[in-house]
C-alpha positions as CSV (number, residue, x, y, z in Angstrom):
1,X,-29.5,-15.0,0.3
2,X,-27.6,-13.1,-2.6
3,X,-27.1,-10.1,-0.1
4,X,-25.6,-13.0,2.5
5,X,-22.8,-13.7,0.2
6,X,-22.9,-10.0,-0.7
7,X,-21.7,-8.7,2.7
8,X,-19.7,-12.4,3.2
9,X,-17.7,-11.1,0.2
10,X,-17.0,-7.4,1.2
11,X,-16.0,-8.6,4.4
12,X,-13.8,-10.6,3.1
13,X,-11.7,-8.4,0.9
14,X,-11.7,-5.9,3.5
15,X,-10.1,-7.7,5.7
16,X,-7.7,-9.2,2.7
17,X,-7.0,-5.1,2.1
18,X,-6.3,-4.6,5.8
19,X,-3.6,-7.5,6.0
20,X,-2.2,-6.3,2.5
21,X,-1.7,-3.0,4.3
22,X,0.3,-4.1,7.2
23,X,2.2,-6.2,5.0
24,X,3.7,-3.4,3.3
25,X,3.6,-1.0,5.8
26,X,6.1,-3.5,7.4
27,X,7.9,-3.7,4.3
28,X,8.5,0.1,3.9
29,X,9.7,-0.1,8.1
30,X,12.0,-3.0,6.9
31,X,13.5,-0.7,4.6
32,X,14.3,2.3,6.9
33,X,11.5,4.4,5.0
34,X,9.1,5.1,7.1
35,X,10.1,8.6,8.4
36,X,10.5,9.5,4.4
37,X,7.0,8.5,3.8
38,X,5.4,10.2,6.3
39,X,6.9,13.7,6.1
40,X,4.9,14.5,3.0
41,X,1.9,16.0,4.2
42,X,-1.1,13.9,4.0
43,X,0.7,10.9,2.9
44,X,0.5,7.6,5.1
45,X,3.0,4.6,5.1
46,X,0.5,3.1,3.0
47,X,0.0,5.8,0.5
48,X,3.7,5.7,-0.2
49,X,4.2,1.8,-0.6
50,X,1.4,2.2,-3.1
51,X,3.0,5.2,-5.5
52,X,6.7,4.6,-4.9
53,X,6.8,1.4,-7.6
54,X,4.9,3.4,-9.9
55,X,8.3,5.4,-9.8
56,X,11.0,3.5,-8.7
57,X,12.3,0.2,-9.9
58,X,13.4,-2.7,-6.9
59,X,17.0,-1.7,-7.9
60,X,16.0,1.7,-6.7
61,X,16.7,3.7,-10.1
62,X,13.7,6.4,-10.9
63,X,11.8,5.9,-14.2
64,X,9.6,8.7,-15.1
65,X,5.8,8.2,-14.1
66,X,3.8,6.6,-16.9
67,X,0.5,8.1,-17.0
């Protein structure tokens, strides 16, 4: 039963992740950056929504990376 709510679970927040990822996937194609986000190599749409507000505030201004 415990491995029933287990793989319940899992399923669940992968298909929460996958939704999340089209969300801003559509947000980065809603602001025009798509074709900036893909032409570094071996970054995806996704992959840029996720670093860009590590280094970029909404209003667009660059902070330096906090690490």
């Amino acid at each position: 039963m415990c491995l029933h709510l287990l793989l319940e679970d899992w399923l669940l927040t992968r298909t929460r992740l996958a939704d999340t990822e089209q969300r801003m996937a559509g947000v980065v194609e809603e602001l025009g950056l798509t074709s900036l986000g893909t032409s570094i190599t071996g970054l995806s749409v996704v992959g840029a929504a996720r670093s860009w507000p590590r280094s970029a505030t909404c209003a667009g201004l660059l902070l330096p990376a906090r690490w």
